[in-house]
SEKENU-824161 format. One line per field, with one value per residue: x, y, z negated of N, C-alpha, C in turn; residue in one letter; residue number from 0. Coordinates in steps of 0.001 Angstrom, whole numbers, plus 500000, padded with zeros to 6 digits. Example, Ala and Ser with C-alpha at 12.3 -4.5 7.8 and 13.67 -1.06 7.14 Angstrom:
residues 2
npx = [513190|512850] .
npy = [494310|497750] .
npz = [492200|492920] .
capx = [512300|513670] .
capy = [495500|498940] .
capz = [492200|492860] .
cpx = [513200|512900] .
cpy = [496700|500030] .
cpz = [492200|492130] .
aa = [A|S] .
i = [0|1] .
//
This chain:
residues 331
npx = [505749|503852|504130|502055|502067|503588|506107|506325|509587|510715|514100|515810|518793|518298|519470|519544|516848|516046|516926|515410|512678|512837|513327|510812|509436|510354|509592|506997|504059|503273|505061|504936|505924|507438|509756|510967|513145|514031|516677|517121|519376|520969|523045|524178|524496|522153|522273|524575|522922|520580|521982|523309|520854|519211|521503|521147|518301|516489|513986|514047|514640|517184|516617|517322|517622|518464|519363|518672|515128|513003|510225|507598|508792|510797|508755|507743|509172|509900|507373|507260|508172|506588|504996|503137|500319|498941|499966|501721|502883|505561|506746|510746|511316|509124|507106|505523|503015|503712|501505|500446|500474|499464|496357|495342|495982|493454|491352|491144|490314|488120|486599|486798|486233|486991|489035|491038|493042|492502|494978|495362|495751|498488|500613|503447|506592|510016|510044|508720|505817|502519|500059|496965|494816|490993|489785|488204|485570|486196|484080|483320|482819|483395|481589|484130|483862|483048|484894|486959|485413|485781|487827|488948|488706|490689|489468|489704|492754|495998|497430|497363|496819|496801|495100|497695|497560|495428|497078|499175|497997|497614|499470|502161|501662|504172|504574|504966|506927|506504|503649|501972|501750|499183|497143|497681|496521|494140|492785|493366|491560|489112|489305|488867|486385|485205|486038|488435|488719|491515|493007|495605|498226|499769|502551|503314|505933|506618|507660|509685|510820|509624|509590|506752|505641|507196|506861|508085|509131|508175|506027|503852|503208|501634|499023|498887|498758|496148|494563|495608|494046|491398|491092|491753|489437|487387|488042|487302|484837|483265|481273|478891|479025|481201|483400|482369|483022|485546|486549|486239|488109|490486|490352|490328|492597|494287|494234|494800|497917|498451|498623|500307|502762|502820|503104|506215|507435|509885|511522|512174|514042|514240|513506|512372|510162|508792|508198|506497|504322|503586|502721|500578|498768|498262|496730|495004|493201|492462|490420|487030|484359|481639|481226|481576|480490|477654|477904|480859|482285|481293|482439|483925|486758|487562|486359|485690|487547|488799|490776|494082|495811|493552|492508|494872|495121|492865|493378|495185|494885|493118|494700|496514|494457|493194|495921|496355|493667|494738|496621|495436|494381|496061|496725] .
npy = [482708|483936|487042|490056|491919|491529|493214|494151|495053|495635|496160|498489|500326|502388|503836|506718|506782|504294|504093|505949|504841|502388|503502|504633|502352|501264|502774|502123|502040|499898|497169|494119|493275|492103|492550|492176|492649|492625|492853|493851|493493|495370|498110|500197|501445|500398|497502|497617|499262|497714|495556|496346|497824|495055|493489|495331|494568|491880|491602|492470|491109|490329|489596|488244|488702|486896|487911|490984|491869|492932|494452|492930|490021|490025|491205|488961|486766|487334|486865|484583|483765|484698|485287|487321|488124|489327|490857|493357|495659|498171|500641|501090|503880|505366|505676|505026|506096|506502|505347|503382|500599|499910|500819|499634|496883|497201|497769|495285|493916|495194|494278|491417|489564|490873|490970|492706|495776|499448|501517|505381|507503|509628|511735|512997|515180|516028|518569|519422|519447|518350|516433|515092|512410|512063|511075|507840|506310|503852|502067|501808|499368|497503|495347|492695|493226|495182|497397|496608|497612|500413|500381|500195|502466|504198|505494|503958|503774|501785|500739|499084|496375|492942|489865|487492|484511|484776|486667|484991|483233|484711|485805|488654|489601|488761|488997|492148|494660|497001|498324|496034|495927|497340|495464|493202|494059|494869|492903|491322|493116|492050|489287|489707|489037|490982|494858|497086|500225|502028|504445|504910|506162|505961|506822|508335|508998|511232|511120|513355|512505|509815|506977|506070|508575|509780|509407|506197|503034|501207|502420|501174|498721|499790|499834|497260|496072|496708|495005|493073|492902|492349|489872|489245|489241|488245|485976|485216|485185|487882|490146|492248|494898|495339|494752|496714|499111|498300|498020|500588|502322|500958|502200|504818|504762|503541|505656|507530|506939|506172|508832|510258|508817|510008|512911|512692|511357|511834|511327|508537|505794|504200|501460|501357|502946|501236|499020|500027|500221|498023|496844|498300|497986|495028|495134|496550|494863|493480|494628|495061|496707|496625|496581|499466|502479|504073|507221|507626|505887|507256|509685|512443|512332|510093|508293|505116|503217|500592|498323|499171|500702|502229|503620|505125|506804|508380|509256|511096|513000|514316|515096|517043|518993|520142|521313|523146|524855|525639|527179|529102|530848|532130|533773] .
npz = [473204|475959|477747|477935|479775|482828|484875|488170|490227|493333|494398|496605|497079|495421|493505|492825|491571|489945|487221|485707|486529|484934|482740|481817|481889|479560|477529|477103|474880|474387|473800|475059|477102|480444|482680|486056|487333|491117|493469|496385|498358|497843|498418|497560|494039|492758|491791|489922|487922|487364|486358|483911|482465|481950|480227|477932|477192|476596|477671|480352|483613|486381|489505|492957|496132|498893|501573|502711|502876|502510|500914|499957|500345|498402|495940|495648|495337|492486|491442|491598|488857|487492|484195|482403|481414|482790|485754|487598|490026|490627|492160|492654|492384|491141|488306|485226|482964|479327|477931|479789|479974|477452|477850|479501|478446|476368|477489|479046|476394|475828|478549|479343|481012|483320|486267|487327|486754|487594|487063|486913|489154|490009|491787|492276|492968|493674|493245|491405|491476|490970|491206|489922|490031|488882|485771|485357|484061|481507|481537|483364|485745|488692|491364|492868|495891|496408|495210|496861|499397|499034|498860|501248|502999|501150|498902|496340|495307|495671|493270|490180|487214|487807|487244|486603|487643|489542|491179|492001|493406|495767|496899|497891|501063|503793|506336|507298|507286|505606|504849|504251|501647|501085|502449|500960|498175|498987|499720|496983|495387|496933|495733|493188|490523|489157|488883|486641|485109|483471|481415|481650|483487|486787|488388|491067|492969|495940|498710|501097|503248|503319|505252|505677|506059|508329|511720|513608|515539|513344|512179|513578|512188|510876|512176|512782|510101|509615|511801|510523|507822|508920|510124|507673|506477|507871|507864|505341|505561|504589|504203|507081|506130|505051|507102|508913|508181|507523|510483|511633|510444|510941|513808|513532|512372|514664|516895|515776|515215|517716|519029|517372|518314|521111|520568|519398|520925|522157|520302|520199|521786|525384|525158|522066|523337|524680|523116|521226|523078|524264|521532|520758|523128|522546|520101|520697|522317|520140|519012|517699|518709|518908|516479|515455|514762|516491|516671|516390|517921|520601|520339|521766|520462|519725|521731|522646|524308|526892|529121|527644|529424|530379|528137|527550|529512|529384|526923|527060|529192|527235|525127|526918|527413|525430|524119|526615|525952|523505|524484|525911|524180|522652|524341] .
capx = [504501|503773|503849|501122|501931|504680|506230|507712|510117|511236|514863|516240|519576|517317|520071|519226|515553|515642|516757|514174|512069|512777|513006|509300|508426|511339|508986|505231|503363|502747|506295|504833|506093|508193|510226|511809|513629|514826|517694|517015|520653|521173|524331|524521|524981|521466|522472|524977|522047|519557|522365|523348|519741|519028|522428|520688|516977|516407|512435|514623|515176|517379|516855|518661|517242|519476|519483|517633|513991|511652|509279|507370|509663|511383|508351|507127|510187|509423|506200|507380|508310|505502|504705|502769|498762|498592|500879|501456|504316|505891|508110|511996|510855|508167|506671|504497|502938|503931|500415|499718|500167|498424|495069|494724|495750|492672|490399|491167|489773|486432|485731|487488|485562|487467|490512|491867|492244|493378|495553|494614|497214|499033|501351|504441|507343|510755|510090|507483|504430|501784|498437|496137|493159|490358|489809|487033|485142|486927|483193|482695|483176|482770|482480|485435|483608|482577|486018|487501|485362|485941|489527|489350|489182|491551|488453|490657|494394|496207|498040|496723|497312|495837|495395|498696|497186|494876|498224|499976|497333|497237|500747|502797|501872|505341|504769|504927|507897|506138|502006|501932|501074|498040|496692|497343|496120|492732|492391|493499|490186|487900|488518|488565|485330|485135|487457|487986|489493|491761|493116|497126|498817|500629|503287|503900|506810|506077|509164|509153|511146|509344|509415|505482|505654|507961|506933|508821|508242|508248|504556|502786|502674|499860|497976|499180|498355|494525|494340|495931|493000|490275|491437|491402|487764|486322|488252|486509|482927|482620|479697|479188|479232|482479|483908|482214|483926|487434|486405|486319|488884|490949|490404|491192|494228|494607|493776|495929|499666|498841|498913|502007|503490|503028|503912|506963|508247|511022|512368|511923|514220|512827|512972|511439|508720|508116|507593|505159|503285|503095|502161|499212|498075|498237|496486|493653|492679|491925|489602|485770|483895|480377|480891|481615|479111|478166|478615|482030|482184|481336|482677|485266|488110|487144|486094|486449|488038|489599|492029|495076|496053|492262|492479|495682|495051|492277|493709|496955|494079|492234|495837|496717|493223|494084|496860|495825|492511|495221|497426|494446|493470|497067|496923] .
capy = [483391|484694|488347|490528|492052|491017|494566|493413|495785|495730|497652|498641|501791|503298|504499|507731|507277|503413|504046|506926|503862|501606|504095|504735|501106|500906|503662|501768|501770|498456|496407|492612|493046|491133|493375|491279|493640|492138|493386|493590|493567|496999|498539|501470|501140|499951|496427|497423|499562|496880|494649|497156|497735|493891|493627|496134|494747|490839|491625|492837|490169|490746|488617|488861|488082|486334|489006|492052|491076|494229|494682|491944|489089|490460|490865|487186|486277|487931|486927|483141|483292|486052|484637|487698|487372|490244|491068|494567|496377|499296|501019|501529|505577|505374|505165|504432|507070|505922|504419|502634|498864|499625|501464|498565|495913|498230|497812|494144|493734|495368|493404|490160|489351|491953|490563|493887|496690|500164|502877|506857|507515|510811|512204|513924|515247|516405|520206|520098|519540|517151|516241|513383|512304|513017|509551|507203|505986|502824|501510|501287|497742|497281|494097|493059|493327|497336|498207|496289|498062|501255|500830|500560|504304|504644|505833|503680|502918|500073|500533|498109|495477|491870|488568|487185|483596|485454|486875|483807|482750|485972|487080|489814|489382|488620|489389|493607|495183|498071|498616|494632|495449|497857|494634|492039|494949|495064|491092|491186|493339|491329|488529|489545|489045|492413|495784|498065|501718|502848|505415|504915|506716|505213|507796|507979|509854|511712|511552|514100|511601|508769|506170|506745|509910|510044|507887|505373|501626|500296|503335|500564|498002|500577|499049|495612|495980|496625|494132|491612|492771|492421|488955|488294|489582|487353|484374|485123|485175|489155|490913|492792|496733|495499|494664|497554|499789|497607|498250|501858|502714|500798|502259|505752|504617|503376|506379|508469|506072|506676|510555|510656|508296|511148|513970|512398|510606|512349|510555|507328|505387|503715|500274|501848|503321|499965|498222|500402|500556|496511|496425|499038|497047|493788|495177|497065|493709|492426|495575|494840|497993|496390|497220|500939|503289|504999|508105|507452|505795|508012|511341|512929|512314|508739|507353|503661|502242|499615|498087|499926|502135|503269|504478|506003|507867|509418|510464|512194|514026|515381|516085|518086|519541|520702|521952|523756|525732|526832|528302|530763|531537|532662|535136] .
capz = [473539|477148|477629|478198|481256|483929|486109|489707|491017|494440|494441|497757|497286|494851|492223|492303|490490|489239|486139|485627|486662|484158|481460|481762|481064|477772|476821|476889|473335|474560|473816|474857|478710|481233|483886|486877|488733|492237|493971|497950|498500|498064|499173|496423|492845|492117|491535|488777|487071|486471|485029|482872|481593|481237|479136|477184|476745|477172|478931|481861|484510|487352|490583|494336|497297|499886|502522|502791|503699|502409|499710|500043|499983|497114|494789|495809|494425|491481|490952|491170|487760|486063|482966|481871|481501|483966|486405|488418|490822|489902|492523|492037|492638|490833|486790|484372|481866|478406|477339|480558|479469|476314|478230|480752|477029|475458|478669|479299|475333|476026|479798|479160|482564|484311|486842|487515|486175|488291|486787|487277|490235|489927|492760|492072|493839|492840|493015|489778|492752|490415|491514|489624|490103|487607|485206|485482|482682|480779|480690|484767|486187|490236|491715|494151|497051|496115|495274|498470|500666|498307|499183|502657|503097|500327|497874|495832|495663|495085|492355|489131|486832|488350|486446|487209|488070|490692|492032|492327|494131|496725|496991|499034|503004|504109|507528|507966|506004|505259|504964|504240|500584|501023|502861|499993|497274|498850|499158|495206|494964|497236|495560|491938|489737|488597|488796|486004|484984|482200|481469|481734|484645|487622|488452|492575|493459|497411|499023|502227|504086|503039|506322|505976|506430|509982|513503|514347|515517|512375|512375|514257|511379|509873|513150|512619|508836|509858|512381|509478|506910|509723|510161|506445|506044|508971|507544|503983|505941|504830|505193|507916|506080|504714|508119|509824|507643|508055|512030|511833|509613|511966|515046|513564|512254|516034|517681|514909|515566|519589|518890|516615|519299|522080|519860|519184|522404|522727|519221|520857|522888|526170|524563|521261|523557|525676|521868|520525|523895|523790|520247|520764|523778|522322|519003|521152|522847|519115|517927|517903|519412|518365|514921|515196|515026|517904|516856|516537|519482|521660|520029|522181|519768|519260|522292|522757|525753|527074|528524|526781|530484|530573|526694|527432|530362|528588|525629|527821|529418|526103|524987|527887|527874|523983|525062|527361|524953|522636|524751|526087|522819|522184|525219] .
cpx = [504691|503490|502769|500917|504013|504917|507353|508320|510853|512478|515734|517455|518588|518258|519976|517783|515201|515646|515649|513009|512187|512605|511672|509026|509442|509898|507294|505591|502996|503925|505569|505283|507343|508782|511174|512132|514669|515231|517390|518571|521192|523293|524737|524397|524031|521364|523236|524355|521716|520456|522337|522109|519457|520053|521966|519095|516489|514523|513076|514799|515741|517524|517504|518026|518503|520322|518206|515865|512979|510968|508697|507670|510159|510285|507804|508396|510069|508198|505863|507332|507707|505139|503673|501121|498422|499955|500807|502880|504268|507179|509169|511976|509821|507968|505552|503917|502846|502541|499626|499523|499086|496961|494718|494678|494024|491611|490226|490286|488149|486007|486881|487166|486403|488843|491512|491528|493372|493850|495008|496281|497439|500267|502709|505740|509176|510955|509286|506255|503888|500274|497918|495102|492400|490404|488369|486918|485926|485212|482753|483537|482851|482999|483749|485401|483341|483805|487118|486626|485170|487753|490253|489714|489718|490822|489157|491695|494694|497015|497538|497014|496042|496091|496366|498351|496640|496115|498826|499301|497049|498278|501253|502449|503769|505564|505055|505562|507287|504134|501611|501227|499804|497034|496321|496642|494921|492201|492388|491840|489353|487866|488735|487138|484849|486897|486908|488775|490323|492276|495033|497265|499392|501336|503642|504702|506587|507052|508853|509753|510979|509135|507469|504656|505844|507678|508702|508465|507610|506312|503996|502894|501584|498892|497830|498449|496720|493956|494472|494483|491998|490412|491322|489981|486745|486720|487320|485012|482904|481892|479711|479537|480688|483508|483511|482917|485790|488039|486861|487180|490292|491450|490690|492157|494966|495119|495075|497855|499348|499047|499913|502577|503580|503563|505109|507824|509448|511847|512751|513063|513026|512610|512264|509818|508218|507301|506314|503850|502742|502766|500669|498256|497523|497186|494747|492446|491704|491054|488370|485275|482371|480219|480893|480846|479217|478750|480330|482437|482242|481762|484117|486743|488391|487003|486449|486541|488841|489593|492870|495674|494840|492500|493572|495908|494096|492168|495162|496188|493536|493652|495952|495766|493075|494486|496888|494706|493404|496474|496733|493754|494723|496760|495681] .
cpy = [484255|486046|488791|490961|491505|492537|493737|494756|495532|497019|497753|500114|502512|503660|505880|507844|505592|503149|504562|506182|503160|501844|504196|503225|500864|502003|503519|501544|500432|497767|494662|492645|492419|492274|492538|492183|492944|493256|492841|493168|494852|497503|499577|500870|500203|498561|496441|498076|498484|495524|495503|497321|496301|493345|494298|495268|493154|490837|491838|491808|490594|489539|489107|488146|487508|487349|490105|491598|492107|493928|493158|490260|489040|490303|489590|486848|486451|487186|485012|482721|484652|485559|485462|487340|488208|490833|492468|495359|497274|499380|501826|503099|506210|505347|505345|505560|506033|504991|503575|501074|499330|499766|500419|497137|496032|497967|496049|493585|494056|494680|492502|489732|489590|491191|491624|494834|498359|501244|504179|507096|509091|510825|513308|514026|515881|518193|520647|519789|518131|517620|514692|513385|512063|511190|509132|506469|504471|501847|501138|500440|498248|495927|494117|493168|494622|498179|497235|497230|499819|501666|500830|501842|504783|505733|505572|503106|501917|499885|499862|496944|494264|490990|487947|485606|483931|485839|486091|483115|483240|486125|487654|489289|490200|489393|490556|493900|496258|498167|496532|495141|496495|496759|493432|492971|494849|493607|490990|492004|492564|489909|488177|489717|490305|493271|496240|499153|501269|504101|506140|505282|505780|506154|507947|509136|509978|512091|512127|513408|510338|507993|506262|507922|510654|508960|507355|503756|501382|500884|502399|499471|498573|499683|497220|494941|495768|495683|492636|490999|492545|491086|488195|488588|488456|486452|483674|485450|486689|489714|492261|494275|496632|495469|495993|499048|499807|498235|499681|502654|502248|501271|503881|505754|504600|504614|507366|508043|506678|508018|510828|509805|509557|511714|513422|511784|510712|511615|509243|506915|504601|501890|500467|501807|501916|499019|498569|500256|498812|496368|496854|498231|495872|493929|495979|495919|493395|493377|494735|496221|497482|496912|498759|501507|503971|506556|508542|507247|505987|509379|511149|512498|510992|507611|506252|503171|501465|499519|499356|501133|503059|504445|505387|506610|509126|510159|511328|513067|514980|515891|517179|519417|520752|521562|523126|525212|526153|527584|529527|531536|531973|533926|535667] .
cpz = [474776|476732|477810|480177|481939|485301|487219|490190|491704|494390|495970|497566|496460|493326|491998|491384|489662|487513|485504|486050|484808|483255|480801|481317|479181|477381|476380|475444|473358|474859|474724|476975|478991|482323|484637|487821|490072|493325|495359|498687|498801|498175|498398|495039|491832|491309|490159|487419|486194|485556|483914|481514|481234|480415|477736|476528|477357|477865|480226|482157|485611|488353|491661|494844|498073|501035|502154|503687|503460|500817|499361|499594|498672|496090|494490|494876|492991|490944|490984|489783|486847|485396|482007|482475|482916|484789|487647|488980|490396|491293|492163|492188|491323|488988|486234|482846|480362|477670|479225|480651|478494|476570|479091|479540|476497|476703|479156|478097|475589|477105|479841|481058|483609|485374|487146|487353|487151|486855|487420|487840|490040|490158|492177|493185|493138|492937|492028|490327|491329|490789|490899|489615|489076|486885|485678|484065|482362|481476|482192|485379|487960|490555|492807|495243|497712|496193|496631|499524|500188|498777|500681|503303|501686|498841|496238|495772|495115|493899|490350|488437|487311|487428|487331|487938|489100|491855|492589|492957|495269|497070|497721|500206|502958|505471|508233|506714|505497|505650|504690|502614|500643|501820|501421|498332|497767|499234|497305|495140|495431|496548|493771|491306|489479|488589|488335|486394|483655|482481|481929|483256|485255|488507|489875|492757|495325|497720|500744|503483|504332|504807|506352|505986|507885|510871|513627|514541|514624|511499|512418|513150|510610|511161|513033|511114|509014|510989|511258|508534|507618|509752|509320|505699|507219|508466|505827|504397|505006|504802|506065|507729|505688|506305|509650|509418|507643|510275|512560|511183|510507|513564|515111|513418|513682|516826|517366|515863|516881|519800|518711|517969|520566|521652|520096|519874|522534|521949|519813|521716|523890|525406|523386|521868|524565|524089|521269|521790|524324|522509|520350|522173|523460|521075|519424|521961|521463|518664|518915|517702|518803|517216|514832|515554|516174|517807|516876|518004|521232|521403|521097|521872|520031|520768|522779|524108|525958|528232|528268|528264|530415|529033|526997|528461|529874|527889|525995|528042|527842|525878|525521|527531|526220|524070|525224|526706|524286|523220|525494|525354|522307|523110|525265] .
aa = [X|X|X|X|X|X|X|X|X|X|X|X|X|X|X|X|X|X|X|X|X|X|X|X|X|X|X|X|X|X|X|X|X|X|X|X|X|X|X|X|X|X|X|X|X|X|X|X|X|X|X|X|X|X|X|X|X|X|X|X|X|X|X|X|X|X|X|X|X|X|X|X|X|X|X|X|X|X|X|X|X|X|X|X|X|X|X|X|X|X|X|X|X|X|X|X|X|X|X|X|X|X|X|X|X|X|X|X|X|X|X|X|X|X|X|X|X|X|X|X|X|X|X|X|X|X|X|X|X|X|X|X|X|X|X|X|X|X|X|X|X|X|X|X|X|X|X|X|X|X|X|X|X|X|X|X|X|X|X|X|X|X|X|X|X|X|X|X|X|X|X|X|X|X|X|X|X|X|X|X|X|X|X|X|X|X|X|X|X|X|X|X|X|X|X|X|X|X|X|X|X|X|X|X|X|X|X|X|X|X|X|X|X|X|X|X|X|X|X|X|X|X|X|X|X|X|X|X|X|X|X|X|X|X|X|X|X|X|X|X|X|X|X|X|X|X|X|X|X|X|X|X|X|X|X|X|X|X|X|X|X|X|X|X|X|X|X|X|X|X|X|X|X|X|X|X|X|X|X|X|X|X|X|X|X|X|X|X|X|X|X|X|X|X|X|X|X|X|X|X|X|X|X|X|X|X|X|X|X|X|X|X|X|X|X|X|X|X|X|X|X|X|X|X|X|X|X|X|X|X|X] .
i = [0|1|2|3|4|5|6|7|8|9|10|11|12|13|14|15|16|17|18|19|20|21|22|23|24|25|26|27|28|29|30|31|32|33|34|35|36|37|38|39|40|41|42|43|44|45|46|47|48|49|50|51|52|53|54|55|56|57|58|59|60|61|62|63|64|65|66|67|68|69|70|71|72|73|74|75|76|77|78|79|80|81|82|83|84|85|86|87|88|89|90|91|92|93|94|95|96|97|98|99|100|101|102|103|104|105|106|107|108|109|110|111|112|113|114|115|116|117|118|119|120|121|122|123|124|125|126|127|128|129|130|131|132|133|134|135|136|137|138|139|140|141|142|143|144|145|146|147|148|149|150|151|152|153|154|155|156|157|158|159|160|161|162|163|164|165|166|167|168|169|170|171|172|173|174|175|176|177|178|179|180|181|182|183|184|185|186|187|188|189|190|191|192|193|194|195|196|197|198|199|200|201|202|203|204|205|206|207|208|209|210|211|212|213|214|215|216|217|218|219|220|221|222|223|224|225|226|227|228|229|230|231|232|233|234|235|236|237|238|239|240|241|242|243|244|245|246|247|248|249|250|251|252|253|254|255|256|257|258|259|260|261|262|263|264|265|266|267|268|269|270|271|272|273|274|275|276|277|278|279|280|281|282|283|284|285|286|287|288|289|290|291|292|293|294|295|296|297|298|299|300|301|302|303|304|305|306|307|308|309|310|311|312|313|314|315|316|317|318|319|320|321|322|323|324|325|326|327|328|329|330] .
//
């Protein structure tokens, strides 16, 4: 008898919190799960963890990638052989509040309909810091086109259990080691039937050095990421508030990376800064300016120009010009 649910974890050097991972799922009220934990080729101890625990607990699976390849890769692998009805990631940082299989089990029962169902996300850190967001009713459905363009501005996150057939039909974008799955997370909504709520937690640990936290190249896949999903909304014909929303959500992200890129220059080598300044060129060619509102548009902060020297002469100037206003409001 297939499991209920199927957890993919991606492990990368994560022995300081994987166990404290895994523990959280030994601990669901809801025994009928599958855990395939794949090994990135980690270089610290994590590899002799998850044997350890699957020695211990035959639901554990431990796989191995070939070489190190990212997130991505790894839970595809994973998610070759999910066998559970529903299938959902869990990062090696990360856990699961003890009734969160059973509240999404318990929610799947009342909207059979449903293809996915999100968890109530709540932020933690390792100094005691917790923030969660309030619940939503068990009893509110959205279709997947509401909560895709709900999740474009991060209204809602991606963290959820999907019908694992749906998955296996969607899986990890391979292509961007990092921001690749907030891309295939809001495809999983657009093209599920219905999204629900429960009530089970999804535990995110906020690490202050998290790589999406600090610039560096690897920054500009957030631009690449929203060029990817813009790409996979025109190829699924779209409608246009969903794509004018994908448009503009985009082009702050844009605007944002070219900022931190100044700030930060100095971090940069010059081949670093020649990469990002061909990526952001090459990625400003592909934005559509029709869709964004004007007031956007044309606000100061915002304004859209092209080609990629015009935009970035302009925004050196407002910098400067910045700058400049708060250092006469110091004296």
């Amino acid at each position: 008898m297939n499991p209920r649910f199927t957890i993919l974890t991606a492990v990368y050097n994560a022995q300081a919190y994987v166990a404290e991972c895994i523990e959280s799922v030994l601990s669901q009220t809801c025994g009928e799960w599958q855990m395939i934990c794949i090994d990135d080729c980690s270089t610290d101890e994590s590899k002799q963890i998850l044997h350890q625990y699957a020695a211990r607990d035959s639901r554990i699976q431990v796989m191995q990638t070939e070489v190190n390849s990212g997130q991505a890769v790894a839970r595809n692998v994973g998610l070759q052989v999910a066998q559970g009805t529903f299938t959902l990631m869990l990062d090696a940082d990360d856990m699961l509040s003890p009734d969160a299989l059973e509240s999404a089990w318990q929610a799947h029962l009342q909207h059979p309909e449903v293809d996915t169902f999100l968890f109530r996300l709540e932020r933690f850190d390792d100094t005691g810091w917790r923030e969660a967001e309030p619940p939503v009713s068990a009893q509110v459905t959205l279709s997947g086109r509401d909560a895709c363009l709900q999740a474009i501005n991060w209204r809602i996150h991606g963290y959820f259990a999907i019908r694992t057939d749906l998955h296996q039909r969607l899986p990890y974008d391979e292509s961007l080691r990092i921001y690749g799955d907030d891309v295939t997370s809001r495809m999983h909504l657009f093209h599920s039937r219905a999204v629900g709520f429960c009530s089970g937690k999804y535990l995110y640990r906020q690490h202050s050095a998290s790589c999406t936290h600090h610039f560096s190249v690897r920054r500009i896949d957030f631009v690449r990421a929203n060029s990817l999903l813009r790409r996979l909304l025109e190829e699924r014909h779209a409608d246009q508030e969903l794509l004018r929303q994908c448009e503009e959500h985009a082009w702050r992200i844009f605007v944002g990376i070219f900022r931190e890129m100044i700030v930060t220059a100095s971090t940069l080598t010059p081949t670093e800064h020649q990469q990002c300044e061909c990526f952001l060129t090459e990625h400003l060619a592909l934005m559509r300016p029709s869709r964004l509102p004007w007031s956007l548009r044309l606000h100061p902060s915002f304004l859209f120009l092209r080609p990629y020297k015009l935009f970035k002469c302009y925004q050196l100037s407002l910098l400067r010009l910045r700058t400049l206003i708060k250092g006469k409001k110091k004296n």
